[in-house]
TORPA-4810 file (N, C-alpha, C, O; in nm, 3 decimals):
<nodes>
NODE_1_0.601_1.298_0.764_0.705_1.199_0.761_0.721_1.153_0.617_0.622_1.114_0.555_X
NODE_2_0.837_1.155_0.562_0.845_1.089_0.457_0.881_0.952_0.458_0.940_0.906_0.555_X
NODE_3_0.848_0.870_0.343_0.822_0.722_0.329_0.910_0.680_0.174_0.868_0.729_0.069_X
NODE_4_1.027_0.590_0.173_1.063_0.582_0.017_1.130_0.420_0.035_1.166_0.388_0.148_X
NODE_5_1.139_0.350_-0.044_1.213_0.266_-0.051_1.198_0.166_-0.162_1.158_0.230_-0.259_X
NODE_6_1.212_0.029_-0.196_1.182_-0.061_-0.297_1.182_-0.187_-0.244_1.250_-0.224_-0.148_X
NODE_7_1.086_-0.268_-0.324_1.090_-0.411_-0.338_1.076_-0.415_-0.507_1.053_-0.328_-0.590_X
NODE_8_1.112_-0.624_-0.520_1.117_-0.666_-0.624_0.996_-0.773_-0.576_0.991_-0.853_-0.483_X
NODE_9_0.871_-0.722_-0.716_0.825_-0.854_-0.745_0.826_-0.941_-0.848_0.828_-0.886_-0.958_X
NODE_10_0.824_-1.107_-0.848_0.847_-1.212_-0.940_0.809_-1.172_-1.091_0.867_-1.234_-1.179_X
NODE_11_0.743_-1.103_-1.116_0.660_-1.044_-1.218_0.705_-0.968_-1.325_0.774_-0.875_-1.281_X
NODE_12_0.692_-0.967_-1.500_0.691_-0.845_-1.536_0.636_-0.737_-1.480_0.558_-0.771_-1.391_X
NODE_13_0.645_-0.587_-1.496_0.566_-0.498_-1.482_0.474_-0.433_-1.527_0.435_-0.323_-1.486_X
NODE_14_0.412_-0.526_-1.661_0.262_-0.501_-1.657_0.216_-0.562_-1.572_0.145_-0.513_-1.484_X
NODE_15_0.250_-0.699_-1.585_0.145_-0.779_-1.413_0.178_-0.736_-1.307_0.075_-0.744_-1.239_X
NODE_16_0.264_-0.690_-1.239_0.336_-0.600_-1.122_0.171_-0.497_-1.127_0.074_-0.519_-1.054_X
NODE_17_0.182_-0.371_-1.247_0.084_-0.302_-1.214_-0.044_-0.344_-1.177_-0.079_-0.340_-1.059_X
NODE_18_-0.117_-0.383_-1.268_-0.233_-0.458_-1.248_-0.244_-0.534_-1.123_-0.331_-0.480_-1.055_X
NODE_19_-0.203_-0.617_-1.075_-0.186_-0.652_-0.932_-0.188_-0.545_-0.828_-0.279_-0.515_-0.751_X
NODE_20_-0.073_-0.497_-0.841_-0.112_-0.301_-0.737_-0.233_-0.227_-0.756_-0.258_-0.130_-0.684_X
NODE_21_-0.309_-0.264_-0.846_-0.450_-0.188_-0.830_-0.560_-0.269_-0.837_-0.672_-0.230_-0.868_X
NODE_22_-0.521_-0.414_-0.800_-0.638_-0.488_-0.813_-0.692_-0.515_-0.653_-0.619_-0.567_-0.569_X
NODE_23_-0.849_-0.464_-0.622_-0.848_-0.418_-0.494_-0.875_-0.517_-0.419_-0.836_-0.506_-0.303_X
NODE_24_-0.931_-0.616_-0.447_-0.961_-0.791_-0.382_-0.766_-0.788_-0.303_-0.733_-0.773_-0.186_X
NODE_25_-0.686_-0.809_-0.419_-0.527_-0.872_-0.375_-0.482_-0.751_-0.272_-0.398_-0.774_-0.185_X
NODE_26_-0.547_-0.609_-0.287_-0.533_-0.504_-0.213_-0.562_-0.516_-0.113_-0.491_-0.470_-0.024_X
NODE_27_-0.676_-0.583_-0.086_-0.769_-0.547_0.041_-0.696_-0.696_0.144_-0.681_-0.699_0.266_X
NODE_28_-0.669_-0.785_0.062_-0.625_-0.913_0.105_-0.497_-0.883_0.225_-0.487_-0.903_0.346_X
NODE_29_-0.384_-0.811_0.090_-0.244_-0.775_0.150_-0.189_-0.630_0.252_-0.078_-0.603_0.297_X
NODE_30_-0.282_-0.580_0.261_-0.254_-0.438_0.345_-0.321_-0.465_0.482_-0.441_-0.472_0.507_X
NODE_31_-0.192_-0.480_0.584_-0.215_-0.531_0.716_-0.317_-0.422_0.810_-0.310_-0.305_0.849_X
NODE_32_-0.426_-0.554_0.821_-0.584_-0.460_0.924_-0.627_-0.393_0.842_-0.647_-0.276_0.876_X
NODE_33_-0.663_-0.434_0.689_-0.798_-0.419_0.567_-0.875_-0.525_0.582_-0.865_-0.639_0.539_X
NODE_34_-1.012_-0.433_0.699_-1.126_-0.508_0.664_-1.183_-0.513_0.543_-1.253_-0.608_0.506_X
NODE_35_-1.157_-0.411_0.473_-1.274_-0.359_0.368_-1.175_-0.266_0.257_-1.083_-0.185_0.270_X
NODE_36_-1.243_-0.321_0.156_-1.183_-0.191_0.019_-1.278_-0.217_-0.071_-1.284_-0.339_-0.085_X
NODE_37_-1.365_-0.154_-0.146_-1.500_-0.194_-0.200_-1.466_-0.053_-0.329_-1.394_0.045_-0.306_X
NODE_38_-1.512_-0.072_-0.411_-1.483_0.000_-0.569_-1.614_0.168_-0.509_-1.731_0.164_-0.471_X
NODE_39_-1.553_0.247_-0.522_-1.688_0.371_-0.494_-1.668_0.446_-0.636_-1.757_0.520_-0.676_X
NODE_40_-1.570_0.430_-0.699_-1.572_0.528_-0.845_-1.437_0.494_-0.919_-1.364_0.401_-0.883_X
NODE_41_-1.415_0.564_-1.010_-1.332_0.524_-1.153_-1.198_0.537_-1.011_-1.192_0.605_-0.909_X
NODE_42_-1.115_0.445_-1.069_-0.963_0.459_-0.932_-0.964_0.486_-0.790_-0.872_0.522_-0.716_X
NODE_43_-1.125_0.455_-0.761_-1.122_0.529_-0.595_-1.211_0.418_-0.485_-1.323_0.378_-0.517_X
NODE_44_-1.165_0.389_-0.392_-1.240_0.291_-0.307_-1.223_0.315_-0.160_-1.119_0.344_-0.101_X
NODE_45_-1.333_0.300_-0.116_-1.404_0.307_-0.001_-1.295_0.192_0.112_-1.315_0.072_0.100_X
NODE_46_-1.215_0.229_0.189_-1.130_0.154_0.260_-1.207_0.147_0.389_-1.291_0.231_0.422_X
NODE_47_-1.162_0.009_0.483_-1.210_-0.008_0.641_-1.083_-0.042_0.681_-1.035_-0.136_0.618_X
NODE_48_-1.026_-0.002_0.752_-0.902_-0.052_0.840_-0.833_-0.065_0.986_-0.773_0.040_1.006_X
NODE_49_-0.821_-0.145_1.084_-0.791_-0.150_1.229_-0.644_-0.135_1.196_-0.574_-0.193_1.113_X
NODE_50_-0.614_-0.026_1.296_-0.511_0.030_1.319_-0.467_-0.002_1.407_-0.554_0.027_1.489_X
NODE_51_-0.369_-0.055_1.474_-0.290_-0.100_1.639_-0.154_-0.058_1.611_-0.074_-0.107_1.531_X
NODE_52_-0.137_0.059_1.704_-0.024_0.099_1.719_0.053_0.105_1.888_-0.034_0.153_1.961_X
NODE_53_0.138_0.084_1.943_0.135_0.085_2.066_0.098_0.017_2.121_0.133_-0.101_2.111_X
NODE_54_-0.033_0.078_2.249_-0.114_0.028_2.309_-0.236_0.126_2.276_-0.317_0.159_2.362_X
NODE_55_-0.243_0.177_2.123_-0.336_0.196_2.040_-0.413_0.152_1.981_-0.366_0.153_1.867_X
NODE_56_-0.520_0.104_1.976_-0.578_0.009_1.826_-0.736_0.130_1.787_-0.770_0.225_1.857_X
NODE_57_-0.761_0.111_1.738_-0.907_0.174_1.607_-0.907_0.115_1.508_-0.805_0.079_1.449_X
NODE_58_-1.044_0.092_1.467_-1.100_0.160_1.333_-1.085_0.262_1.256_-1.097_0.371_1.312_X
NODE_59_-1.048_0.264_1.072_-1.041_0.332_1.057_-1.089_0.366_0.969_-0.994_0.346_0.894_X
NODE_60_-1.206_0.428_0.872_-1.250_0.462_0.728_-1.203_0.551_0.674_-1.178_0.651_0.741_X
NODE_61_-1.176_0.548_0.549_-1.153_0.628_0.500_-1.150_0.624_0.305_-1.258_0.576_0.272_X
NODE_62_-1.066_0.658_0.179_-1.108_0.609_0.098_-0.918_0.584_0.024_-0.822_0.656_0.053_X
NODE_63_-0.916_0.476_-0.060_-0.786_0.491_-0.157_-0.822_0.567_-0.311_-0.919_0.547_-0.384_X
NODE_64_-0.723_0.648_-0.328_-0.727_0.703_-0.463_-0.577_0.669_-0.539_-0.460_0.676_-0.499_X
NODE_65_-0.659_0.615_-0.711_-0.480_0.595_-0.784_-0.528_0.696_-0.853_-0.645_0.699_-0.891_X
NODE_66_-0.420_0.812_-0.882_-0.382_0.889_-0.971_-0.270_0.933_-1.048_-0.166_0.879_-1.009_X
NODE_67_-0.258_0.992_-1.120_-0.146_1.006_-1.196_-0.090_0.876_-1.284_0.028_0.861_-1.316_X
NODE_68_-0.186_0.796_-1.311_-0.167_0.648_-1.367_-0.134_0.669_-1.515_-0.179_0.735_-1.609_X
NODE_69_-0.019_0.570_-1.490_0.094_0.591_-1.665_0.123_0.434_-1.665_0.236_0.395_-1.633_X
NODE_70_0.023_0.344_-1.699_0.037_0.232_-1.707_0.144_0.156_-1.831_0.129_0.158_-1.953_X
NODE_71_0.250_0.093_-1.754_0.241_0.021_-1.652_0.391_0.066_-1.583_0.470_-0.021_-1.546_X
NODE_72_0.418_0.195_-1.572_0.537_0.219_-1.498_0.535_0.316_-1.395_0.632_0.359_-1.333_X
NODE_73_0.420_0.344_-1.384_0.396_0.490_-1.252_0.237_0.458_-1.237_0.165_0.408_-1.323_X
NODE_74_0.207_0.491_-1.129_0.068_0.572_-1.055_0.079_0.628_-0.919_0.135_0.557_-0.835_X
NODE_75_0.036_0.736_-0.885_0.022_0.774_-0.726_-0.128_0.751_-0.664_-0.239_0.741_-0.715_X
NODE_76_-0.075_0.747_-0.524_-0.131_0.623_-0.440_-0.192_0.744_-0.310_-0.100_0.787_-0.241_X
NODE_77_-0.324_0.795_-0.277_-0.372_0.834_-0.193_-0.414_0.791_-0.128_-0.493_0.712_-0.179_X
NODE_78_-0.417_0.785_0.018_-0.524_0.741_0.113_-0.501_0.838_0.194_-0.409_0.920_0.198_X
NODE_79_-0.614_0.817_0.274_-0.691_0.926_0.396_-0.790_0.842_0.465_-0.878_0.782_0.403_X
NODE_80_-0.777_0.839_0.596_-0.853_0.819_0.711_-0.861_0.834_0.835_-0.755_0.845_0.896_X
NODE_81_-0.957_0.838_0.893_-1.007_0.922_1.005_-1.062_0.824_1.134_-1.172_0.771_1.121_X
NODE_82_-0.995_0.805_1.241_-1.098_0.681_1.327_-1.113_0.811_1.489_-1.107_0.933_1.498_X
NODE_83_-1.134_0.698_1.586_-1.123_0.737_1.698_-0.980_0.818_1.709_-0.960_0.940_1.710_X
NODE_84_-0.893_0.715_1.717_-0.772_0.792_1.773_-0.658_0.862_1.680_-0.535_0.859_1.691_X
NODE_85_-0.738_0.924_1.586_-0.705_1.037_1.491_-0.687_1.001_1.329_-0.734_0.900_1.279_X
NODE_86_-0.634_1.072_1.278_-0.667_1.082_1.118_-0.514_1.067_1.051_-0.426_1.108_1.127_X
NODE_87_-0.469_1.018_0.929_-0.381_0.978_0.863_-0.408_0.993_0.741_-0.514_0.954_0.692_X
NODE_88_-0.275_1.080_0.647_-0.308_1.079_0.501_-0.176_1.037_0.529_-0.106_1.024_0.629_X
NODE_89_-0.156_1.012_0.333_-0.042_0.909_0.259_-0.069_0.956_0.126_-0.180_0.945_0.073_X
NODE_90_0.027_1.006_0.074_0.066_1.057_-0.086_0.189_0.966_-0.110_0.285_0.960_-0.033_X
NODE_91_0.177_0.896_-0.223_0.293_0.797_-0.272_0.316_0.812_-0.397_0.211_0.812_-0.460_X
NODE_92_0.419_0.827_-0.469_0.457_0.740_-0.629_0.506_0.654_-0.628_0.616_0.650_-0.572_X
NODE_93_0.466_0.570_-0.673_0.491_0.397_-0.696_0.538_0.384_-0.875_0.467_0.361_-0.973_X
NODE_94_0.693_0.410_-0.862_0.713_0.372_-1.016_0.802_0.203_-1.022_0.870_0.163_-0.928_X
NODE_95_0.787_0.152_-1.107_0.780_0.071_-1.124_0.899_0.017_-1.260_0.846_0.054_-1.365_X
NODE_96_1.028_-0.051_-1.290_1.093_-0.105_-1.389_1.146_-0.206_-1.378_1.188_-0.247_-1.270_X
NODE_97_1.158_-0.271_-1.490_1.227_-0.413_-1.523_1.308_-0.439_-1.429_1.382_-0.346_-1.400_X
NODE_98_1.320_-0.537_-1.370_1.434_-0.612_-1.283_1.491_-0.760_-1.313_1.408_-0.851_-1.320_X
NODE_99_1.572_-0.778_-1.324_1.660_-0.891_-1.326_1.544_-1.027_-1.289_1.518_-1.123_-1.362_X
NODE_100_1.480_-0.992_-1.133_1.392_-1.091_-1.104_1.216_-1.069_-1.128_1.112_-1.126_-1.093_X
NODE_101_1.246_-0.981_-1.186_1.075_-0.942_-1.237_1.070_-0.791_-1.255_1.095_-0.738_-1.363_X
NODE_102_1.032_-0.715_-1.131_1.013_-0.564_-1.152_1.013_-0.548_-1.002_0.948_-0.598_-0.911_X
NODE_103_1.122_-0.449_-1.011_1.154_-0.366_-0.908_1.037_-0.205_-0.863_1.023_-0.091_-0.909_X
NODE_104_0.997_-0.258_-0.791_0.860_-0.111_-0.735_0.963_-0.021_-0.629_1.030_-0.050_-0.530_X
NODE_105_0.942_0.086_-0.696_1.027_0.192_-0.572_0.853_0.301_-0.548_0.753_0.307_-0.620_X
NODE_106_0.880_0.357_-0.444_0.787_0.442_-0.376_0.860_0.554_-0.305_0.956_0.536_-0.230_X
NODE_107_0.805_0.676_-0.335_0.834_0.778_-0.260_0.740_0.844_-0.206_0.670_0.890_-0.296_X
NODE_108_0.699_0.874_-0.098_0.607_0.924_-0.042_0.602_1.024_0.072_0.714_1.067_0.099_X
NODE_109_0.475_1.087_0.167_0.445_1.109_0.246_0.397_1.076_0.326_0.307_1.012_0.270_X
NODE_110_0.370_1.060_0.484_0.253_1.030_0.600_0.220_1.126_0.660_0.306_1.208_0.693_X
NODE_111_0.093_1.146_0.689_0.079_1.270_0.832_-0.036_1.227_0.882_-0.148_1.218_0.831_X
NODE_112_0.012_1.196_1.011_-0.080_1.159_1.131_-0.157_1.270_1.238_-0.086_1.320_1.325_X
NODE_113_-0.209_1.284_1.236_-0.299_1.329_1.339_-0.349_1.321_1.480_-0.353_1.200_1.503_X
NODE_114_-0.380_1.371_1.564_-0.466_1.314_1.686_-0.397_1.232_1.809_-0.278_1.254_1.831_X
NODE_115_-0.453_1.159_1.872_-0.445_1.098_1.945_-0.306_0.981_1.902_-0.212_0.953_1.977_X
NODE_116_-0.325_0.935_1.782_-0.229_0.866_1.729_-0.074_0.920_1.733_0.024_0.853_1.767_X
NODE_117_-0.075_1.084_1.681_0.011_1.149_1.664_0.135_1.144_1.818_0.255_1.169_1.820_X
NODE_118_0.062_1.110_1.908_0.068_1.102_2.055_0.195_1.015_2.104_0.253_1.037_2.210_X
NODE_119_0.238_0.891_1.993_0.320_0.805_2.035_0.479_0.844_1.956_0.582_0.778_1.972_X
NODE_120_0.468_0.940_1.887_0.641_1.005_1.893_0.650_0.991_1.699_0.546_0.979_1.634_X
NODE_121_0.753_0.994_1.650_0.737_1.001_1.542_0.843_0.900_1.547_0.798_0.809_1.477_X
NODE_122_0.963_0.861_1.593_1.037_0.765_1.566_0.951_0.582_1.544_0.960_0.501_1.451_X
NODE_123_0.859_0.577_1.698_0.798_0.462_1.665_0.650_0.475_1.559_0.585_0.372_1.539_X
NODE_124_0.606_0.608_1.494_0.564_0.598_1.351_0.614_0.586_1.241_0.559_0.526_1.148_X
NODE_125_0.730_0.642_1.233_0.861_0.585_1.115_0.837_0.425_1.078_0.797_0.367_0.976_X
NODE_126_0.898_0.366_1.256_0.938_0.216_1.235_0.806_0.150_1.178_0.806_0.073_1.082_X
NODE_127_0.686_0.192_1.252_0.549_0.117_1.256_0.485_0.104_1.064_0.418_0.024_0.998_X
NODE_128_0.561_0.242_1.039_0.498_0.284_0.909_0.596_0.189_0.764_0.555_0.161_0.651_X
NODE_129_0.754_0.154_0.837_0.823_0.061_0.764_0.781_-0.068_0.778_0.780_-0.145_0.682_X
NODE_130_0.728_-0.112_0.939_0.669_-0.199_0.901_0.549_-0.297_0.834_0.532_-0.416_0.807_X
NODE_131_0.477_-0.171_0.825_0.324_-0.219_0.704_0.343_-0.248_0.610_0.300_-0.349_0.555_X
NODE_132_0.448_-0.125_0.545_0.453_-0.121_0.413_0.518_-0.299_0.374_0.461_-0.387_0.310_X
NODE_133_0.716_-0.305_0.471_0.747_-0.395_0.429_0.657_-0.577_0.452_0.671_-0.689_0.402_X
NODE_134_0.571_-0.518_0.553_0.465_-0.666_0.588_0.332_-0.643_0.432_0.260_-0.732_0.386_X
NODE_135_0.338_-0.533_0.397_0.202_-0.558_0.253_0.293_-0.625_0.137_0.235_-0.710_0.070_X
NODE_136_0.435_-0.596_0.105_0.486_-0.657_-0.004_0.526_-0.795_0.023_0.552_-0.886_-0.055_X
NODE_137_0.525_-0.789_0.184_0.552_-1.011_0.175_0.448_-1.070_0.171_0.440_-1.188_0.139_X
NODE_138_0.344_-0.994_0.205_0.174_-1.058_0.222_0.173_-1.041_0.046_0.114_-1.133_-0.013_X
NODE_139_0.226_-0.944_-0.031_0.174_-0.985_-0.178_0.266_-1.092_-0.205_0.202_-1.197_-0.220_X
NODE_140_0.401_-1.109_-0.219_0.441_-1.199_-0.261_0.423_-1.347_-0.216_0.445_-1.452_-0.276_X
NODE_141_0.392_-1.332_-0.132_0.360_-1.514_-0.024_0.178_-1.522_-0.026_0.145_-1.619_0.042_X
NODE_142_0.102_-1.477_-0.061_0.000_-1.469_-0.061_-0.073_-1.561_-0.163_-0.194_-1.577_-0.145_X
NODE_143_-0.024_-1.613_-0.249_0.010_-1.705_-0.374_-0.082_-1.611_-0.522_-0.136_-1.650_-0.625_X
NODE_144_-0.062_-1.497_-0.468_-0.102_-1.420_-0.603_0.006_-1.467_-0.741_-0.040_-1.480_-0.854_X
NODE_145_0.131_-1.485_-0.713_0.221_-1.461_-0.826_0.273_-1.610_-0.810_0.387_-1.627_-0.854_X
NODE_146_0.185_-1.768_-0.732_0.212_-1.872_-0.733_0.187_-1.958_-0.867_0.068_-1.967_-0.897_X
NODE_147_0.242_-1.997_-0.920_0.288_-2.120_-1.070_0.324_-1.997_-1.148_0.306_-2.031_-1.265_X
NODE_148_0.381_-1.824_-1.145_0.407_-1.762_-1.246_0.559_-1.692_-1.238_0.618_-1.623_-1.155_X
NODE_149_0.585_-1.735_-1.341_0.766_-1.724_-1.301_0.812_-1.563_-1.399_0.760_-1.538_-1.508_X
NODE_150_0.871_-1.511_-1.359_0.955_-1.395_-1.457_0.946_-1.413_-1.618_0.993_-1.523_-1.647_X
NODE_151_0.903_-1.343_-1.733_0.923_-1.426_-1.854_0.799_-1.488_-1.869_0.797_-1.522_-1.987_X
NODE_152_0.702_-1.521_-1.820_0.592_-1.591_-1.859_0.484_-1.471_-1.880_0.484_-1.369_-1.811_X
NODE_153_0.392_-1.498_-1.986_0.257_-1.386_-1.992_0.213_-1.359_-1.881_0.231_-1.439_-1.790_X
NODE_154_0.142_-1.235_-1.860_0.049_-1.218_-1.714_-0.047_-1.342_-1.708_-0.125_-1.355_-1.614_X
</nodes>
């Protein structure tokens, strides 16, 4: 399944980046992250409950940033594996100036697996628009980018 679209956050886009790879605000804002813990240079050890349907699991697995061209690109791996099947995600997350801070566009991939794979691909589309667009309101309302306005230093 492919995955693409954009948000704007309040932010220049050096702080835009840095924020996208900072794994505390990561682990905070990505809906059903128990866990994201540092395992090597750009790579961390993820825990995540998955509820899809009348689906739910656990899920481990790890995030990788690569292809990092700070502060206007990096791609975004994850992979994990629970009970009711396995999920990878290949993304580019580029990133430019916007009027209200910096506009993040993403183009990507999903592929589901298993038991999960089970509930159709239309309601994985919607399910998969809705994480993404529920992780960028959980970053912006989360008060990561609270007393810092467009124009101000990181």
């Amino acid at each position: 399944m492919n995955v693409s679209g954009h948000h704007t956050l309040p932010v220049p886009p050096d702080r835009a980046y840095a924020v996208l790879q900072d794994p505390v605000v990561l682990a905070k804002c990505m809906p059903g992250c128990q866990a994201l813990e540092r395992i090597g240079e750009n790579e961390y050890a993820m825990r995540m409950k998955m509820v899809l349907a009348s689906m739910s699991g656990l899920f481990e697995g790890k995030v990788r940033i690569a292809d990092a061209a700070p502060p206007t690109a990096f791609r975004l791996v994850v992979e994990g594996t629970g009970k009711i099947g396995f999920m990878r995600g290949d993304g580019l997350l580029t990133l430019t100036p916007a009027d209200a801070g910096t506009e993040v566009r993403y183009d990507g991939t999903v592929q589901v697996g298993g038991l999960i794979a089970s509930v159709g691909q239309r309601l994985l589309d919607t399910t998969t628009k809705m994480l993404i667009h529920r992780f960028f309101k959980n970053l912006v309302t989360d008060g990561t980018f609270t007393g810092f306005h467009a124009g101000q230093a990181p």
